[in-house]
N, C-alpha and C positions, 0 to 999 in steps of 0.2 A: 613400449610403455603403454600403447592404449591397451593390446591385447591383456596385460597385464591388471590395467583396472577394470577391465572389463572380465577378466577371471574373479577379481575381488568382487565386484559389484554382483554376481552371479552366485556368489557364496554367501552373501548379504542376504537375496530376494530369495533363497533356500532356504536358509535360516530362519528369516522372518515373515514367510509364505508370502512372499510378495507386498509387505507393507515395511517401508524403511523408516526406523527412527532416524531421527538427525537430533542435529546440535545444535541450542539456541547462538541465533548471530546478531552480539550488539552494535549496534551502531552509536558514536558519538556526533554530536553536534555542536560545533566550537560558536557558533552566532547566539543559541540558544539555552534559556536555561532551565534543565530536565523538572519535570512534574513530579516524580519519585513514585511514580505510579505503577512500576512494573516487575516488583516484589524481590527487589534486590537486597541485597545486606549494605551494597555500598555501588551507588553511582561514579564515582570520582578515581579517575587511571592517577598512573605514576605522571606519567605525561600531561599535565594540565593543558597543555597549550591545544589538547582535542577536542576540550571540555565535558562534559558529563555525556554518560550513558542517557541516551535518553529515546532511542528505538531499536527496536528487535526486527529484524528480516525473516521471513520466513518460507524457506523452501526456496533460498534465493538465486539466482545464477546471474543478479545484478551486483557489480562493486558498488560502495559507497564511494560517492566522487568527493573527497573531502581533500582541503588541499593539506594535514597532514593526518597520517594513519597508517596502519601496515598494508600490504597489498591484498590481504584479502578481506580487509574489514568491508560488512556485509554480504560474505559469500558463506551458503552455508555450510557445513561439513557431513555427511555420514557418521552416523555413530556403528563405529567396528570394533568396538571393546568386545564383542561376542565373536569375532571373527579374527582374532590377533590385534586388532589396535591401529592399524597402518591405517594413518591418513588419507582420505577422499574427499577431495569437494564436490559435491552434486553439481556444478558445472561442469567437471572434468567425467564425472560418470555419463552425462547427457552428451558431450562430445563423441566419450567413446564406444558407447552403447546404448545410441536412443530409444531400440526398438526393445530395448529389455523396459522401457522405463513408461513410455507410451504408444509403444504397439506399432507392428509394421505398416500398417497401412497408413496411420499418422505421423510414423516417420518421415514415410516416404513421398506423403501431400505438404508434410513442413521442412523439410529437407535444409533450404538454406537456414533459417532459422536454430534449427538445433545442431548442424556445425557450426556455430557461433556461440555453444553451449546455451543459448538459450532456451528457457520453456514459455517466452514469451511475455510473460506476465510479473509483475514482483506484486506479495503480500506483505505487509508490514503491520505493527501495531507503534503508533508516536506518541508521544508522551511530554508535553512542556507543562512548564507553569504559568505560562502566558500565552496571547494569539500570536498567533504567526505572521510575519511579516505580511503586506499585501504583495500576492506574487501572482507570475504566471508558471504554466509550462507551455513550451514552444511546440505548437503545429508541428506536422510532419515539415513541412515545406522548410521551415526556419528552422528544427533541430538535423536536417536533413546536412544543412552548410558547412555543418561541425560535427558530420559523423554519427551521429545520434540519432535516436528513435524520439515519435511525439510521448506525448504523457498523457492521456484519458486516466481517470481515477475516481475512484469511489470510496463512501465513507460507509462504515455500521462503528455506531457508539456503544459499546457493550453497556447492560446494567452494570449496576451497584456500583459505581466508583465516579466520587465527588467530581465534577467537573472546573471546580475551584471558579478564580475571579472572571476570567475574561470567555465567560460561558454562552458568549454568540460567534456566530463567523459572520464577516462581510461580504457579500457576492459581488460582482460584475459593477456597473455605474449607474447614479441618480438618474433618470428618467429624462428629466429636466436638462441635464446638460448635454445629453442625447441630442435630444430634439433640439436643442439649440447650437449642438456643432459644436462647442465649445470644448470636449474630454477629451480631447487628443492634444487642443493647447497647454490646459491644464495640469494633463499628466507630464508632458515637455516641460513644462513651467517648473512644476514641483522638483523632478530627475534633475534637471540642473541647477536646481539652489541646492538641492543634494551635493554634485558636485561641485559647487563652491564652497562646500561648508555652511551655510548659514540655516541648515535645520541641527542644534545642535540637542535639544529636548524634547520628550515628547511634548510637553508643551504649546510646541510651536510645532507640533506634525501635525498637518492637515490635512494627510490625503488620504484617510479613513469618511473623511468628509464627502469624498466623490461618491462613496460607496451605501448599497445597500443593507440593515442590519437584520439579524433572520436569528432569533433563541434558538438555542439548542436542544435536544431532547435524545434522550436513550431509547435506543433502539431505531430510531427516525435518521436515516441517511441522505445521502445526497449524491448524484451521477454529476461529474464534472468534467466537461471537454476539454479538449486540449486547447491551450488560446484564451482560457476565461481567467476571466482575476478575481482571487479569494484570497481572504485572511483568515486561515482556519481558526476559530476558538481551542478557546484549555482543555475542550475534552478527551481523553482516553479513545485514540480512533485508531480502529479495525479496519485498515486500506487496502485495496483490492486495485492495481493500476496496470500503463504499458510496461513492459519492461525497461524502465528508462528512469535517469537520477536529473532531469535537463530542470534548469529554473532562469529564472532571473527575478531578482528580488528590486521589489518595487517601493519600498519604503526603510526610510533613513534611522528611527527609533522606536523600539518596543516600548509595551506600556509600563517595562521598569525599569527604565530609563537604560535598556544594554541599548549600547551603538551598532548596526550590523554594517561591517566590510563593503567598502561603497562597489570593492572587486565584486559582491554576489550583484551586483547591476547588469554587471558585464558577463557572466559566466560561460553561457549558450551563447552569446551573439558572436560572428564571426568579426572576425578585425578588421575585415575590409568594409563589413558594414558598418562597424563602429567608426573605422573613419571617414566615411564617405556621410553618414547622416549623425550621428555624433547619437543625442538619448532620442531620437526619434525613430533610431533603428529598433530599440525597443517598443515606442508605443504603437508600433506597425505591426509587432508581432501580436498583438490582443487581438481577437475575433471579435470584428465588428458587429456580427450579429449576435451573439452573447451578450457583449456589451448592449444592446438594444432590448434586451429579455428586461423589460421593467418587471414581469413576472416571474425570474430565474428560480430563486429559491419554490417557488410552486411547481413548477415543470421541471426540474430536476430532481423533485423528492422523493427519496427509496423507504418506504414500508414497508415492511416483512409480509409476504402474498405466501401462501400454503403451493408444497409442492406433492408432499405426500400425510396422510396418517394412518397413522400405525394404531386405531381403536384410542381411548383413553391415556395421555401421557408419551408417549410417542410422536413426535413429527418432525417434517422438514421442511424449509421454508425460505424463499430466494428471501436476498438480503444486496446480491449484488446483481442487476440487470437493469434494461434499460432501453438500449434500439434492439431492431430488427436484427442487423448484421451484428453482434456482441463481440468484445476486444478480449474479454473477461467475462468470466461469471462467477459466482459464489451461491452458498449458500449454510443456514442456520439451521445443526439438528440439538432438539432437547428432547431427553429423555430423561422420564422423571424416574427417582429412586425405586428398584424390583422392576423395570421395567424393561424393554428390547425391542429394538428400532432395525430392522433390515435392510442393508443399505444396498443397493445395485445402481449401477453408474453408464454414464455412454463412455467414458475415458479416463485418464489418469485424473490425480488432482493433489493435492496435500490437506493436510488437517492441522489448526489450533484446535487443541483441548482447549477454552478457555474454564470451565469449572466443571464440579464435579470430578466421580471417581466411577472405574469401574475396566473392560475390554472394550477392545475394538477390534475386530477380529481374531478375536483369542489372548490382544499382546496387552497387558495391562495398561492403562493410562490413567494421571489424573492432573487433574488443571488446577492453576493458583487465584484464577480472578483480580490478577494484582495484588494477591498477600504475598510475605516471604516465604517462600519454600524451594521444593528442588523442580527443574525446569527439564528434567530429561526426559519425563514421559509424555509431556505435551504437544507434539510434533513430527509429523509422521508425513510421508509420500506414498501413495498406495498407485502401486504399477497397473496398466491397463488388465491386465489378465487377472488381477485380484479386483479392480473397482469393476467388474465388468461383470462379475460372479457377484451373489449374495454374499456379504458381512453381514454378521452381526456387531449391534455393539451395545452391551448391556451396562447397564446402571446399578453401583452397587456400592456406592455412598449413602450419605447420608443429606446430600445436596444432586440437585438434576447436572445431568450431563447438560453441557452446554458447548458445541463445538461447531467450528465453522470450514468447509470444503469451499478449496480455491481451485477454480477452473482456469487451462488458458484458451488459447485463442479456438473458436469451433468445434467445441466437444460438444455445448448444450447449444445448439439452432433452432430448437422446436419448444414449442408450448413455454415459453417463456412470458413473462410480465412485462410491458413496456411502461415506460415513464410516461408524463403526459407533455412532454417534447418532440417525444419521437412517435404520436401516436399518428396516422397517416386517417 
């Protein structure tokens, strides 16, 4: 069987000199209700009980950990309609043929990682109408209990699309209650009137109240550790993270009044934690030096830094980076209309088109910006041996190309931008 995908996956990267389209991969979310921002005709499956479409994976080799869905929601697929059509999921190509995908000597330094079909890293784009629960993801140490990887993550909020009502996110805890000891009773306090029932509206939800409030802005990101607690805002976000779905949700009702599953409390925690410290095994897992960042939102902020230009119209520009040793990286290329941007890379990586029209290494591509259209050409994998060589990728719309490169773990270690967290 691998030989076999691994013949297909070979007749793929011929076909398409080395740059794979794939298939967009929706993902639903049954707690949460979708933004309608990701240029569909229709959010809403047969199966309500998943709830609305409301994120796209992309370039994924993480499942969606959702407790109902098919087994491969969130996994992407190869597009082989050029090839006969035979189903591939890009995690099964990365099992069976890493070194086609990102070069032998990266195979062979990531070894256990990519038999585990991973490429380390998942990118996403999410989409609500509301903020997001106040949540965490677990440390390595604490997703480690349960088989899992930690969750580091990163945000870029593309232009042009409304961010609607709940157009801030909350960071980490008041300063105040820091310094006074007190956020660890608190959030115990809160989690168990949770489990009693008696937070039953938003009305009565106060534990946005611990928390810091930070506006949001397009284009202006944010590096987020694993272990820190946010309630992301309504806006349209371009996530760059570990390879991992781990959470535990930290709050009882959104701001339109949907109830979320008091089970997302318990998700990640092991059961032997949860019985032996009941909701304090949760507020153990928050990084207590995060929590002490009264300046978080400042030293975690991601600005688009110039990586290259290309004369007039032309450039590229980190959008995901941050320490020294990086988990992930990304980055922002636009190119304005009649124009051509030359891409060379240190290793593999994938591509959102998000707007504009035009090639990318010869194969056509064009991006919807969240309008409805057709989603087949905005998404691509370019193998080490094609990012390694000169692309081009010209501009031949009537709108700038706008597309973003997702790196995983230690392709880009040099001349990077660091946040001012991790500045030494």
């Amino acid at each position: 069987m691998a030989d076999e995908k691994k013949a297909l996956l070979e007749r793929i990267i011929g076909t398409y000199n080395g740059i794979i389209p794939l298939e967009p991969a929706w993902v639903c979310r049954d707690f949460l209700p979708a933004g309608h921002r990701l240029g569909l005709q229709n959010y809403t499956l047969e199966d309500t009980r998943r709830g609305e479409i409301s994120e796209r994976w992309l370039a994924s080799t993480t499942k969606a950990d959702n407790a109902i869905g098919p087994d491969d929601e969130g996994l992407s697929y190869v597009r082989t309609d050029a090839v006969g059509g035979e189903k591939l999921l890009l995690k099964d190509a990365v099992i069976a043929a890493p070194e086609l995908l990102v070069g032998e000597e990266y195979a062979a330094s990531h070894k256990e990682m990519l038999q585990k079909g991973s490429l380390g890293r998942l990118a996403k784009i999410y989409d609500f109408k509301v903020r997001l629960p106040y949540h965490l993801h677990q440390m390595q140490r604490d997703a480690a209990k349960v088989g899992r990887n930690s969750k580091e993550e990163a945000y870029y909020f593309p232009p042009g699309i409304p961010m609607l009502d709940d157009d801030s996110t909350f960071f980490g805890i008041r300063p105040e209650l820091v310094r006074a000891g007190v956020y660890k009773q608190l959030l115990a306090q809160y989690l168990n009137e949770w489990q009693e029932g008696k937070i039953q509206t938003y009305a009565q939800d106060w534990i946005l109240h611990y928390s810091i409030e930070q506006k949001l802005e397009h284009e202006v990101g944010y590096l987020l550790p694993a272990g820190g607690l946010h309630a992301p805002g309504s806006a349209v976000t371009i996530e760059l993270q570990e390879d991992s779905d781990v959470f535990a949700m930290l709050q009882a009702v959104l701001s339109d009044g949907t109830q979320i599953p008091h089970a997302a409390l318990w998700k990640d925690v092991h059961p032997d934690d949860k019985a032996a410290h009941g909701v304090k095994a949760v507020v153990e897992q928050v990084d207590s030096e995060l929590a002490a960042d009264a300046n978080f939102a400042e030293n975690h902020r991601i600005v688009p830094v110039i990586r290259h230009e290309q004369g007039p119209g032309a450039k590229e520009e980190w959008v995901y980076y941050g320490s020294d040793n990086p988990k992930f990286t990304g980055t922002k290329v636009t190119v304005e209309p009649g124009k051509t941007f030359t891409s060379r890379d240190n290793g593999a990586y994938s591509v959102l088109v998000w707007d504009g029209e035009g090639t990318f290494g010869g194969l056509p591509i064009k991006g919807t910006a969240g309008r409805i259209g057709d989603h087949k050409q905005n998404e691509l994998f370019v193998t080490y041996e094609r990012a390694t060589k000169p692309l081009e990728i010209k501009s031949t719309g009537t709108e700038p190309i706008l597309l973003i490169k997702f790196f995983g773990p230690d392709i880009n270690k040099e001349g990077l931008p660091l946040v001012k967290a991790y500045r030494k």
